[in-house]
C-alpha positions as a Python dict, from the first residue, in 0.01 Angstrom:
ca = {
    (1, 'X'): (0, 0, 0),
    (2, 'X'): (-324, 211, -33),
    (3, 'X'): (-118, 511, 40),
    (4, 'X'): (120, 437, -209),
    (5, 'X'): (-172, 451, -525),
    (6, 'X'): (-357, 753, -327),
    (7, 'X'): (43, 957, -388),
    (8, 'X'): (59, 855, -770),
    (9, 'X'): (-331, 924, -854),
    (10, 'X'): (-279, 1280, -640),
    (11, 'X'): (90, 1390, -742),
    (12, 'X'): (73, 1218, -1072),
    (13, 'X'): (-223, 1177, -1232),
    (14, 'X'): (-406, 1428, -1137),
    (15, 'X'): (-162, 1688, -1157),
    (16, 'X'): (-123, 1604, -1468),
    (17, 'X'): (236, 1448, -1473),
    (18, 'X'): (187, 1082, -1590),
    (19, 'X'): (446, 1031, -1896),
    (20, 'X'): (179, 754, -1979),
    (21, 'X'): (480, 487, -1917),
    (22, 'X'): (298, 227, -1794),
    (23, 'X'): (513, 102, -1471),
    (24, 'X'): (166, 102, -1268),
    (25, 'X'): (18, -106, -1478),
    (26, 'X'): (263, -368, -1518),
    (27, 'X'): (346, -419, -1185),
    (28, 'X'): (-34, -424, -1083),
    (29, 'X'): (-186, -549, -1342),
    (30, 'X'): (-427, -737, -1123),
    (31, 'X'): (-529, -369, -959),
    (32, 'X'): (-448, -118, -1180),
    (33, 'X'): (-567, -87, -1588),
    (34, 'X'): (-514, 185, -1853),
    (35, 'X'): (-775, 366, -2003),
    (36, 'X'): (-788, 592, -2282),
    (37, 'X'): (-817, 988, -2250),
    (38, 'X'): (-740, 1275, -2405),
    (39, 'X'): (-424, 1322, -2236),
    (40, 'X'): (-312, 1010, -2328),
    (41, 'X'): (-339, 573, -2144),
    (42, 'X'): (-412, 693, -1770),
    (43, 'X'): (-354, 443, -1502),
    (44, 'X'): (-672, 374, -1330),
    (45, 'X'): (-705, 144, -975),
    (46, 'X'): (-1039, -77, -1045),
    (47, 'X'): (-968, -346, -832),
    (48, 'X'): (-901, -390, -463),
    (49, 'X'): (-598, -462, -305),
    (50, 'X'): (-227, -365, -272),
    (51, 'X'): (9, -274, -549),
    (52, 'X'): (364, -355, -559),
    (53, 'X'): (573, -121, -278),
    (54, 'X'): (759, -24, -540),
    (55, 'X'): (536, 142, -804),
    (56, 'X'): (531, 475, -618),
    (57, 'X'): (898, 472, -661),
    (58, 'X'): (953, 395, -1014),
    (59, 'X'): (712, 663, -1158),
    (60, 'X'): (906, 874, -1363),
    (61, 'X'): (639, 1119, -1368),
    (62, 'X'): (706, 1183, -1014),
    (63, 'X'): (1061, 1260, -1094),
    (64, 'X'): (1366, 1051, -1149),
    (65, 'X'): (1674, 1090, -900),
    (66, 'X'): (1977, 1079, -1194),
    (67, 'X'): (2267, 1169, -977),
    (68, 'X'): (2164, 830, -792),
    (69, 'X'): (2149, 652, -1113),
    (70, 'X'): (2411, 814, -1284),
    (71, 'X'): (2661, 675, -1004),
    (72, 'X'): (2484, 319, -975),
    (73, 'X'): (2502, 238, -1390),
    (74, 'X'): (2765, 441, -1527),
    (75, 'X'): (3160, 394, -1458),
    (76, 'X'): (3318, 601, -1386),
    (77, 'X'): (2998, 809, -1279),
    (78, 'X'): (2819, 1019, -1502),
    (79, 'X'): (2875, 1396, -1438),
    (80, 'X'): (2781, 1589, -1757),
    (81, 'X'): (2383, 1676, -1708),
    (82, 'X'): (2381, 1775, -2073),
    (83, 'X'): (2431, 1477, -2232),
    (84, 'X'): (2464, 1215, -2010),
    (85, 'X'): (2726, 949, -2012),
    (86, 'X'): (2913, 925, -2319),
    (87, 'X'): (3177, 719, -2411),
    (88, 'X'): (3183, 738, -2840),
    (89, 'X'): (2967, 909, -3042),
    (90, 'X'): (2917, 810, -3394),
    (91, 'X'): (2709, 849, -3724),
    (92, 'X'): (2594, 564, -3848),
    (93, 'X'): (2325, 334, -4031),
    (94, 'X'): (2225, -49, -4075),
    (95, 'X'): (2423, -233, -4357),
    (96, 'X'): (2100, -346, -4417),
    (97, 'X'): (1973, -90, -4689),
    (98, 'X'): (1609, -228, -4680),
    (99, 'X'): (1615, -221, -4313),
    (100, 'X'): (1769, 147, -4310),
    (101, 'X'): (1511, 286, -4615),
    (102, 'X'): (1231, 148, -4389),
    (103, 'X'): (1299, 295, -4034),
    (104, 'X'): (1235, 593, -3904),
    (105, 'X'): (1631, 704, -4009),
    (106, 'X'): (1987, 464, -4013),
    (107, 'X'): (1799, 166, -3859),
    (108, 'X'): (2071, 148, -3594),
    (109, 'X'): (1815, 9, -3307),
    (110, 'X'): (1683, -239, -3495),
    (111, 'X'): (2033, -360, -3631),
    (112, 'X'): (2113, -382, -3267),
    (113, 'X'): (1817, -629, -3163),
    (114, 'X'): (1917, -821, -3510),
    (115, 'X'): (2293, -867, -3410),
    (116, 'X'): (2208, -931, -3034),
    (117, 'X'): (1966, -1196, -3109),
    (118, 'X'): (2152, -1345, -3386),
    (119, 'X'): (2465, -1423, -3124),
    (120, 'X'): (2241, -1544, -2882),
    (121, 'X'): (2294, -1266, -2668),
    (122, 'X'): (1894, -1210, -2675),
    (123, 'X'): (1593, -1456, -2657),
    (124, 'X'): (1365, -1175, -2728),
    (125, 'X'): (1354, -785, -2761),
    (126, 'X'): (1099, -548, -2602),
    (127, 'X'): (976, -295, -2868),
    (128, 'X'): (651, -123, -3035),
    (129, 'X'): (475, -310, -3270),
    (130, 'X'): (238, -20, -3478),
    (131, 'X'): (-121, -143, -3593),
    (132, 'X'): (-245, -299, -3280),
    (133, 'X'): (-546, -292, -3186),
    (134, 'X'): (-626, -34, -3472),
    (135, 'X'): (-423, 61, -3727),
    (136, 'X'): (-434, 425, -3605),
    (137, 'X'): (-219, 249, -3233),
    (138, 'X'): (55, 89, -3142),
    (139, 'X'): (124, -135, -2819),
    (140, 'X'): (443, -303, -2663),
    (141, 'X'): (567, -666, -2759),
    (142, 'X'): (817, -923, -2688),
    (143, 'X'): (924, -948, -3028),
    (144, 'X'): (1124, -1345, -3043),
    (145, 'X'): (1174, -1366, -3418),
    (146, 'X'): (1378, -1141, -3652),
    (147, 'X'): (1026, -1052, -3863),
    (148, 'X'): (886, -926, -3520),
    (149, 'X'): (1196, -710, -3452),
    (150, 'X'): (1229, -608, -3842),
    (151, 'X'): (840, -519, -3793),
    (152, 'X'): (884, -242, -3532),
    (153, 'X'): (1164, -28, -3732),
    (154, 'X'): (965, 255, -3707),
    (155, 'X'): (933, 621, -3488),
    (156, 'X'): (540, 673, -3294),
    (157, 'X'): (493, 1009, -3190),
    (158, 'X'): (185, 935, -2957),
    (159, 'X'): (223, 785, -2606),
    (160, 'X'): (268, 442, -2552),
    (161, 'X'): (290, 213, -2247),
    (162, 'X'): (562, 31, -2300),
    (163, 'X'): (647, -38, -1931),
    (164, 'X'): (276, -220, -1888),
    (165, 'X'): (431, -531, -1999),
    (166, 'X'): (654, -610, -1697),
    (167, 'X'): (432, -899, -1575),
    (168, 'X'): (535, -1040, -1935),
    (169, 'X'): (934, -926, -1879),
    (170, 'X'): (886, -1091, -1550),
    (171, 'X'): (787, -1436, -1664),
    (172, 'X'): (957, -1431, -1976),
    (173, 'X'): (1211, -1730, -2034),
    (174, 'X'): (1538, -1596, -2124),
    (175, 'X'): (1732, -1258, -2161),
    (176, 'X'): (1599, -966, -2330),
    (177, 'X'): (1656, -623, -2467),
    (178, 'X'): (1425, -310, -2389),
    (179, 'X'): (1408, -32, -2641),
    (180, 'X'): (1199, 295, -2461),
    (181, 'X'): (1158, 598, -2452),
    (182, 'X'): (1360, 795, -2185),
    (183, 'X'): (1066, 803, -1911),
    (184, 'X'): (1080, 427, -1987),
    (185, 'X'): (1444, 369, -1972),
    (186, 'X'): (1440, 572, -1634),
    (187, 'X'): (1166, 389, -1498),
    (188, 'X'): (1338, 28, -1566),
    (189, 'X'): (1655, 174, -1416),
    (190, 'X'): (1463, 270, -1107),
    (191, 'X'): (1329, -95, -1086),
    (192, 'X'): (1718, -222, -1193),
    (193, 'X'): (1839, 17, -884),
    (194, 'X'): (1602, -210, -635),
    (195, 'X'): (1666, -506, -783),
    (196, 'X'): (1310, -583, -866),
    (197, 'X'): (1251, -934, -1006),
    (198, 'X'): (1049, -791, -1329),
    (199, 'X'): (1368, -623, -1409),
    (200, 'X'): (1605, -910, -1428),
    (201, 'X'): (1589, -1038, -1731),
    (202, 'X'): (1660, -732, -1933),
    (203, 'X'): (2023, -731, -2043),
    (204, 'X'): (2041, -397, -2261),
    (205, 'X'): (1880, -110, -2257),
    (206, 'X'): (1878, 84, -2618),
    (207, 'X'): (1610, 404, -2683),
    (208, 'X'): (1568, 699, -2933),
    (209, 'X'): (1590, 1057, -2824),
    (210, 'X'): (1290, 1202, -2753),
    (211, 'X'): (1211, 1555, -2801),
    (212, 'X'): (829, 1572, -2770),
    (213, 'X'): (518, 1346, -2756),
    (214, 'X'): (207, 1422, -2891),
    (215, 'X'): (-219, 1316, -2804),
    (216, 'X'): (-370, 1081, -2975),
    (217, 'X'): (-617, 1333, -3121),
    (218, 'X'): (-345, 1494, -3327),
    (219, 'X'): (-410, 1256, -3572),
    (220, 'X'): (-757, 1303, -3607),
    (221, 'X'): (-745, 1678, -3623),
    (222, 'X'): (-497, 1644, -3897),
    (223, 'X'): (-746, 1404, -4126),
    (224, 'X'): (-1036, 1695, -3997),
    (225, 'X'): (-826, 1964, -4163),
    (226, 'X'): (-843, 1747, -4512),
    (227, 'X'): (-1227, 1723, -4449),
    (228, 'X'): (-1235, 1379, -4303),
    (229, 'X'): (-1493, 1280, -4027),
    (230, 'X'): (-1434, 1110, -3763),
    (231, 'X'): (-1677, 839, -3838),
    (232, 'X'): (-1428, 713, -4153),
    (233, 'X'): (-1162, 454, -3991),
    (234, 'X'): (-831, 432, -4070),
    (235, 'X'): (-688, 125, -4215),
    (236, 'X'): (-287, 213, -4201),
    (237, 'X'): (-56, 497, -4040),
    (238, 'X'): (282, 536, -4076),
    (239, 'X'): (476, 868, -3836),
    (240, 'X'): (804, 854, -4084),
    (241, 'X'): (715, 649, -4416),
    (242, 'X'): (919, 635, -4716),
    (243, 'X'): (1249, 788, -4738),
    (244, 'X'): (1434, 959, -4463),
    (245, 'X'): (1386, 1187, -4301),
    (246, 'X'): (996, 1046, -4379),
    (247, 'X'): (680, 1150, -4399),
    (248, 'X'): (324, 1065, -4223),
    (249, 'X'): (96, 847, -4442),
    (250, 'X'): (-264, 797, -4381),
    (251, 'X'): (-507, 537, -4591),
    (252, 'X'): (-842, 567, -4496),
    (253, 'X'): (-1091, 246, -4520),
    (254, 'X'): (-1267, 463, -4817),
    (255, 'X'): (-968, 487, -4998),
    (256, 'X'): (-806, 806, -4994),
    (257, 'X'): (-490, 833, -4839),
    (258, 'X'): (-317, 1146, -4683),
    (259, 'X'): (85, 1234, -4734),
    (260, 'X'): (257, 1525, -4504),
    (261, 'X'): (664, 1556, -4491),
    (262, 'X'): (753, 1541, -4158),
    (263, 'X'): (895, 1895, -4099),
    (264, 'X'): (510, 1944, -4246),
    (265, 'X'): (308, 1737, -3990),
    (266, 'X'): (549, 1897, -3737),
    (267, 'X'): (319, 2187, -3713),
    (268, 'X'): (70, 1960, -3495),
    (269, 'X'): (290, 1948, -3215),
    (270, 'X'): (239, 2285, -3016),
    (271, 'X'): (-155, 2183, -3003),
    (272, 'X'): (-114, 1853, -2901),
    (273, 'X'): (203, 1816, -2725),
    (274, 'X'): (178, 1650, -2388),
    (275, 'X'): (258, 1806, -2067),
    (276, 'X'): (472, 1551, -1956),
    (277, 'X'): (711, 1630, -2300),
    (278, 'X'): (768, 1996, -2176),
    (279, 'X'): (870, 1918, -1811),
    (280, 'X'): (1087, 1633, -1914),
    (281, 'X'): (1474, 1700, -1927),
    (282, 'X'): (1641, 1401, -2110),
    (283, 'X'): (1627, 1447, -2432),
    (284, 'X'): (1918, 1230, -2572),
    (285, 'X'): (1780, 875, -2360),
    (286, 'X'): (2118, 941, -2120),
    (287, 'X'): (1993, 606, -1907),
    (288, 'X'): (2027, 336, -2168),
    (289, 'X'): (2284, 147, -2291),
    (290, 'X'): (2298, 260, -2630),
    (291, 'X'): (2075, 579, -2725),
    (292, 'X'): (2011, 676, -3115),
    (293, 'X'): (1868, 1038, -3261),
    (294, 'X'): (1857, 1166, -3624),
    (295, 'X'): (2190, 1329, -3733),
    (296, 'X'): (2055, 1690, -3879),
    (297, 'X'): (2311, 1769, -4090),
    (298, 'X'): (2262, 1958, -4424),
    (299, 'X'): (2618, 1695, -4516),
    (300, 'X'): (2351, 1432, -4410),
    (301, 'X'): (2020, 1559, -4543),
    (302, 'X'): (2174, 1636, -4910),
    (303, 'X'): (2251, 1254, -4936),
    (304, 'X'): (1852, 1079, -4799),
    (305, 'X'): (1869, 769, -4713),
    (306, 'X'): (1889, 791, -4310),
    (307, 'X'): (2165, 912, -4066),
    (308, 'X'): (2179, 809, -3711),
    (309, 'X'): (2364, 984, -3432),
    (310, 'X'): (2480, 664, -3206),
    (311, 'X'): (2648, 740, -2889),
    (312, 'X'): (2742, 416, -2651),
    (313, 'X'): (2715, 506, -2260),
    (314, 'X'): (2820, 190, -2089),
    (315, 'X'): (3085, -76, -2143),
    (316, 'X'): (2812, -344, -2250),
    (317, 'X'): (2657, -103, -2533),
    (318, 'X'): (3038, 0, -2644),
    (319, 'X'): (3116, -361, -2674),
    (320, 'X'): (2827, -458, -2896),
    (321, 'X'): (2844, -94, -3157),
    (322, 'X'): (3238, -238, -3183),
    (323, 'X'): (3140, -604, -3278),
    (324, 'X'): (2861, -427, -3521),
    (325, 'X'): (3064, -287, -3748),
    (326, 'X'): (3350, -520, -3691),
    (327, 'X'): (3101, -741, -3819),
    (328, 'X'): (2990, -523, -4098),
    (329, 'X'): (2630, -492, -3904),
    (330, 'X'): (2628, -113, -3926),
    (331, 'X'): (2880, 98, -4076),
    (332, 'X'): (2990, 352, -3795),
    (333, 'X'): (3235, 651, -3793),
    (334, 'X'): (3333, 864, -3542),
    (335, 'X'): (3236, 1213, -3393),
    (336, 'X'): (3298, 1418, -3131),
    (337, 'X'): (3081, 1435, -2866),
    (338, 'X'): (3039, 1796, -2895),
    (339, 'X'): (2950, 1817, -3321),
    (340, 'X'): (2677, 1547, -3244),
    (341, 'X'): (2523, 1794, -2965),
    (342, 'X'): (2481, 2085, -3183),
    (343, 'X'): (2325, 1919, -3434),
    (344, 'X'): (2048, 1845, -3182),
    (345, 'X'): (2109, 2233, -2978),
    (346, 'X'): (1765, 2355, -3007),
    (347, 'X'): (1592, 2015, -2858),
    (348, 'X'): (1871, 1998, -2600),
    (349, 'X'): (1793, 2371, -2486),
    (350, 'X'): (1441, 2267, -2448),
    (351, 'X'): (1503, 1993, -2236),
    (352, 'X'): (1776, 2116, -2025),
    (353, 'X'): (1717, 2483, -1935),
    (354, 'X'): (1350, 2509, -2070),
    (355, 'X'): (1185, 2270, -1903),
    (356, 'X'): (1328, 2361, -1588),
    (357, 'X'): (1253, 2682, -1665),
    (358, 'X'): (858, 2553, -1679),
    (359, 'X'): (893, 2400, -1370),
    (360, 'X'): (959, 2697, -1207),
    (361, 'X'): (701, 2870, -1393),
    (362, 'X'): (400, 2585, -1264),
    (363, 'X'): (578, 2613, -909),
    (364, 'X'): (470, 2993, -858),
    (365, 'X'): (93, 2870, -953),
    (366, 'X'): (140, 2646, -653),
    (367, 'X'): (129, 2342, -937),
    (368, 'X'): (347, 2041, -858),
    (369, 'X'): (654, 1962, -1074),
    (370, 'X'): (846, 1673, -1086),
    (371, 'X'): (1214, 1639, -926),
    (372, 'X'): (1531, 1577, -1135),
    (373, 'X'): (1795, 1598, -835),
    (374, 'X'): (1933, 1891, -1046),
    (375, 'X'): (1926, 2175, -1176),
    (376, 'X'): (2074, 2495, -1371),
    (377, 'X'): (2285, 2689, -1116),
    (378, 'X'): (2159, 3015, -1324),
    (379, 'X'): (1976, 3092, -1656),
    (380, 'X'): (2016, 3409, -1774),
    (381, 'X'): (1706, 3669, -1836),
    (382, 'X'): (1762, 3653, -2223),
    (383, 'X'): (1677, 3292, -2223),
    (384, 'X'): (1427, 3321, -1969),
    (385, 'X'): (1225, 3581, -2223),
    (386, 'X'): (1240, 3351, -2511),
    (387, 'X'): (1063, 3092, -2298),
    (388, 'X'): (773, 3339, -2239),
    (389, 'X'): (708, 3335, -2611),
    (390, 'X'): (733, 2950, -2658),
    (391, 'X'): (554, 2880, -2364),
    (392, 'X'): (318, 3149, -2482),
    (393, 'X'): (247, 2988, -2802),
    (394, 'X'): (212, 2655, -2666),
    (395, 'X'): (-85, 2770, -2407),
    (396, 'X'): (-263, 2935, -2703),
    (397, 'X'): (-238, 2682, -2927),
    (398, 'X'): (-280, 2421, -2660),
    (399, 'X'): (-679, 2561, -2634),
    (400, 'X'): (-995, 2372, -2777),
    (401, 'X'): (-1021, 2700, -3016),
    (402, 'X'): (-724, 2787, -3120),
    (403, 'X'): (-714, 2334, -3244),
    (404, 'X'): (-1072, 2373, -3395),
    (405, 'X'): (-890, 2709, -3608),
    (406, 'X'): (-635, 2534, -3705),
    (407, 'X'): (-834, 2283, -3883),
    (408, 'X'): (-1016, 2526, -4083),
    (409, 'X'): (-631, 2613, -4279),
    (410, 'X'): (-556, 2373, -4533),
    (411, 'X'): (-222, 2122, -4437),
    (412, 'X'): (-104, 2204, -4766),
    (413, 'X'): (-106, 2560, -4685),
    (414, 'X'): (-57, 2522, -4275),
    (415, 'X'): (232, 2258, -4324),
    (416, 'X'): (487, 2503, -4534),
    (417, 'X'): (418, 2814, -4345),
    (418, 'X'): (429, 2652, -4026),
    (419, 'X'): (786, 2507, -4147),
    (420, 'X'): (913, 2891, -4227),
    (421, 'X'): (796, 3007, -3963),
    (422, 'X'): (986, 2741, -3775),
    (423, 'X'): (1323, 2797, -3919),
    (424, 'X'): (1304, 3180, -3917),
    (425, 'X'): (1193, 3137, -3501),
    (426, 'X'): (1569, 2917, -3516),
    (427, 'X'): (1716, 3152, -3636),
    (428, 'X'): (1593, 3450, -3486),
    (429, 'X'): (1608, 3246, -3127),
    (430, 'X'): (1972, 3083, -3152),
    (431, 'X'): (2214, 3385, -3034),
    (432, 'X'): (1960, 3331, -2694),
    (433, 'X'): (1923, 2995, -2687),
    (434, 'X'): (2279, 2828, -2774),
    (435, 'X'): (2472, 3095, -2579),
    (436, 'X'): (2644, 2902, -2259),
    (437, 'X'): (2403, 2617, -2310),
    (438, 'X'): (2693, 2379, -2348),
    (439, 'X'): (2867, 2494, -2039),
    (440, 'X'): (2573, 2574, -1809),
    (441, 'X'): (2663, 2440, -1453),
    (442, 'X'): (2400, 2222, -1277),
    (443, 'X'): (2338, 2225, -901),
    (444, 'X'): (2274, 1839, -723),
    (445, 'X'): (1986, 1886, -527),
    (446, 'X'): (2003, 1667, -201),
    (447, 'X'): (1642, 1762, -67),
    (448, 'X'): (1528, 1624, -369),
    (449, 'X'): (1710, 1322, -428),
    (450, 'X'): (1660, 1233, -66),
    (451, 'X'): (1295, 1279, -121),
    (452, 'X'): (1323, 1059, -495),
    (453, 'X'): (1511, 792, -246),
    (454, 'X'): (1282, 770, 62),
    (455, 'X'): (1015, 553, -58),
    (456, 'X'): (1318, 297, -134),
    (457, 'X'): (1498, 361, 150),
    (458, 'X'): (1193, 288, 355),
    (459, 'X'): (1083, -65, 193),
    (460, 'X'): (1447, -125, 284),
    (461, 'X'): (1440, -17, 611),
    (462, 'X'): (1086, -209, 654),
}
């Protein structure tokens, strides 16, 4: 299976498409290790021998075929590219107020672990577990005890590996849930879709959605721009501490500690966000069981505390949000499908006519792009224009300059203007970017999911 790592080092790695998810690793991880970069945990092959026929074909970064999936996992099939399958959509939060004041907004995933491994349903819950090895990282666990779940209520915006654990999955001794991102979640599905044997014992699939990722170094280029070097460690970090919707919270070994509200820190994301975040198209996690966002609502933001949007995409993750609140686990209420959308309109247009729109853009350089099996029948010019200025303003700010420049501004000053700026560029952009984005009409693309298919279809075959 030389061939097999020699297609995901050239198509993936080096072309800079890994989503950093970690599938490679786990099912190799006798051949194939992580190491640290600047664009993130890179897979790297430093042992001989063959990797699992099947890692080729569960990279995400690759592509992921979802009218396959779509028809395999969701009944009746999934046809809405937008949002993916959706049975009900709520707004919701944990019962739990300590839980819900101390995760990253209603605590609905973590309520969800709590309830399935209090009914037995669950022997143990695949999460993130923040601190490890530095305080500054974060690395997947089997959590098996409710302090391990309760310990990893909270959002990372860096990548993490998640999917390196398999190995563990695989020889884990009874059923389990998997919360992951939606590269993650696709990945597992892929495995799920062969009936790989690391796949079996995960029962539920539950995720956040995921609008953008950023390096590692983001962090460290904030504490430059409050005159921090490099050489002082960091003995805590927290993405979304305190009260929703959060802030980030650095404590430095020395002592000082470093607060920015989180539509503050938000102005590190176009000079760190990672290429794989701006050719990705699910933003709303369509491939789990149960997918949770943050319900921006000024009805929601007046009143703190943390509102989830909860939609339930299969029969199994319907089943368990009833029992929840029947139960008094979460309190739940109804919305339509469509309210919960808008609330989230910008991030979906990003995802779902932007990023394709980037694709296109790195095909005409001759660059490789990943394959969806869809795509927008048309995008009108309007929308294609605004993309020139964001993708404009993420390739400037994207360059070793234009991050060293933005250290010399004070946060306190950078923070708020980069905020205004932000809402004014919402304003001034939505006309362009919500018009027909709700009704755009997607084209299945059988070259590519025939491409997506053939490495299965040939272990099969074989």
């Amino acid at each position: 299976m030389e061939e097999a790592w020699k297609k995901i080092k050239e198509e993936v790695v080096d072309s800079g498409l890994c989503t950093n998810c970690g599938t490679c690793v786990g099912l190799n991880n006798n051949v194939i290790e992580l190491r640290e970069t600047k664009t993130g945990p890179l897979p790297f092959k430093y042992n001989k021998g063959d990797i699992d026929p099947l890692t080729y074909f569960a990279c995400p970064g690759k592509g992921v075929p979802y009218p396959i999936l779509n028809k395999k996992f969701f009944m009746p099939p999934n046809d809405n590219f937008i949002s993916g399958k959706v049975l009900d959509t709520w707004i919701g939060f944990s019962s739990d107020d300590n839980l819900r004041l101390n995760s990253a907004s209603g605590g609905v995933i973590t309520s969800s672990l709590l309830f399935l491994f209090k009914k037995g349903l669950i022997n143990g819950a695949v999460v993130v577990k923040s601190g490890f090895p530095k305080p500054e990282d974060a690395r997947p666990i089997i959590a098996t005890t409710i302090d391990e779940i309760r310990g990893s209520a909270q959002s990372v915006y860096r990548p993490i590996p998640v999917n390196s654990i398999l190995q563990k999955i695989s020889d884990f001794k009874g059923n389990l849930a998997f919360v992951g991102l939606p590269d993650q979640v696709a990945s597992i599905r892929m495995l799920q879709l062969a009936k790989h044997p690391s796949v079996r014992k995960i029962k539920y699939l539950l995720g956040p959605y995921t609008g953008t990722n950023m390096y590692k170094e983001a962090i460290r280029s904030f504490l430059r721009g409050r005159g921090v070097k490099d050489s002082i460690k960091i003995s805590s970090l927290e993405w979304r501490a305190g009260e929703w919707p959060g802030y980030l919270e650095i404590k430095l070994d020395d002592g000082r500690s470093y607060k920015a509200e989180k539509f503050y820190y938000n102005y590190l994301t176009p000079f760190f966000i990672t290429n794989s975040t701006l050719v990705a198209v699910d933003f709303t996690n369509e491939l789990t069981d149960i997918s949770v966002g943050d319900a921006w609502s000024p009805i929601f933001e007046k009143q703190g505390k943390g509102f989830s949007v909860v939609v339930s995409r299969t029969e199994r993750g319907k089943k368990l949000l009833d029992e929840m609140k029947k139960e008094n686990f979460v309190n739940l209420d109804k919305i339509e499908s469509l309210k919960a959308l808008n609330m989230h309109g910008h991030m979906l247009d990003f995802k779902k006519r932007g990023s394709f729109i980037r694709m296109d853009k790195n095909k005409k350089k001759g660059l490789r792009a990943p394959m969806y099996g869809y795509a927008p029948l048309e995008i009108d010019l309007s929308r294609r224009f605004v993309e020139k200025i964001v993708s404009s303003i993420f390739s400037i700010a994207s360059k070793p300059i234009s991050r060293k420049l933005s250290e010399k501004i004070p946060v306190s000053i950078l923070g708020p203007i980069f905020n205004i700026l932000r809402i004014l560029w919402k304003k001034m952009s939505k006309p362009t970017k919500r018009k027909g984005l709700m009704n755009t009409k997607y084209l299945i693309k059988k070259d590519e999911i025939e491409l997506l298919m053939e490495p299965l279809n040939k272990i099969n075959i074989d």
